[in-house]
C-alpha positions as CSV (number, residue, x, y, z in Angstrom):
1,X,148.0,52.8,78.4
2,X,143.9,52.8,78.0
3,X,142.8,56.3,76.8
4,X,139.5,57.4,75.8
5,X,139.5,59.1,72.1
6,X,137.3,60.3,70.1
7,X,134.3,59.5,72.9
8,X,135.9,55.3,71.7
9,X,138.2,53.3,74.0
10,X,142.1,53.1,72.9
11,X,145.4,51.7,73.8
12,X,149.2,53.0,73.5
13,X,151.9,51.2,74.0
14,X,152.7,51.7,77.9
15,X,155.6,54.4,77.9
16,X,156.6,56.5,80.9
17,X,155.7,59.6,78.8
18,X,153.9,60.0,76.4
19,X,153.5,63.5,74.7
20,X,150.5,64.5,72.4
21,X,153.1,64.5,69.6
22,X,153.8,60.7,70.9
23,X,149.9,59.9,70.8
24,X,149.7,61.5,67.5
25,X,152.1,59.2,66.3
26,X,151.4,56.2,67.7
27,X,147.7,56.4,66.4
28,X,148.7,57.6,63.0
29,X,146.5,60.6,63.1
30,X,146.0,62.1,59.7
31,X,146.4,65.5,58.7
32,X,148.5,66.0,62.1
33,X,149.4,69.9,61.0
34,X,145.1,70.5,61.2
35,X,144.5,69.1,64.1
36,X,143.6,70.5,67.1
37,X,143.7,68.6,70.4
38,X,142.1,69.0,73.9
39,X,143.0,66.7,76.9
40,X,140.7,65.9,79.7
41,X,138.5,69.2,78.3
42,X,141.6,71.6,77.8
43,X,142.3,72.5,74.1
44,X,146.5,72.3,74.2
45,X,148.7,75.0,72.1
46,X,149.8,73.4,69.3
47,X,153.8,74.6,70.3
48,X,152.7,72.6,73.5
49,X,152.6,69.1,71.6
50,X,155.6,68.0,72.6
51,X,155.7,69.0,76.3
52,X,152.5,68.1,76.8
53,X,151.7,65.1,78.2
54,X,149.3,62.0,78.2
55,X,147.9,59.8,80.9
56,X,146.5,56.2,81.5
57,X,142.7,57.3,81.8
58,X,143.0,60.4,79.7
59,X,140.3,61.8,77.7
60,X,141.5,63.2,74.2
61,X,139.8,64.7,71.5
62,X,140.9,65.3,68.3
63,X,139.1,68.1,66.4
64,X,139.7,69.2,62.9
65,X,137.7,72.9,62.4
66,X,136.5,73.2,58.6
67,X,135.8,76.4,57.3
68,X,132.7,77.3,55.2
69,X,129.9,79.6,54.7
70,X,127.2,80.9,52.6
71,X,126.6,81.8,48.8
């Protein structure tokens, strides 16, 4: 399966579902429990990760949102 992540061209192993909990997996994100994830512009629920799924020619973003401020 060809996906477009992070704006960079990837590959999955060809499954007849994948879920974002899959993809997560399969490309060893880090920090998983951060992680915030939009498909094809859509930001999905985090209690959606495992229903939620992924397809040839998706676009999916991984966004981690770090907190801050000033002095």
């Amino acid at each position: 399966m060809n996906l477009t992540v992070n704006g960079k061209a990837a590959s999955v192993a060809e499954t007849a579902t994948l879920s974002v909990n899959g993809l997560l997996d399969a490309l060893n994100v880090a920090q998983k429990e951060y992680v915030t994830v939009e498909v094809n512009g859509d930001i999905v629920e985090r209690e959606l990760f495992s229903t939620t799924t992924v397809k040839d020619g998706d676009t999916v973003e991984f966004l981690y949102f770090m907190g801050g401020g000033a002095q």
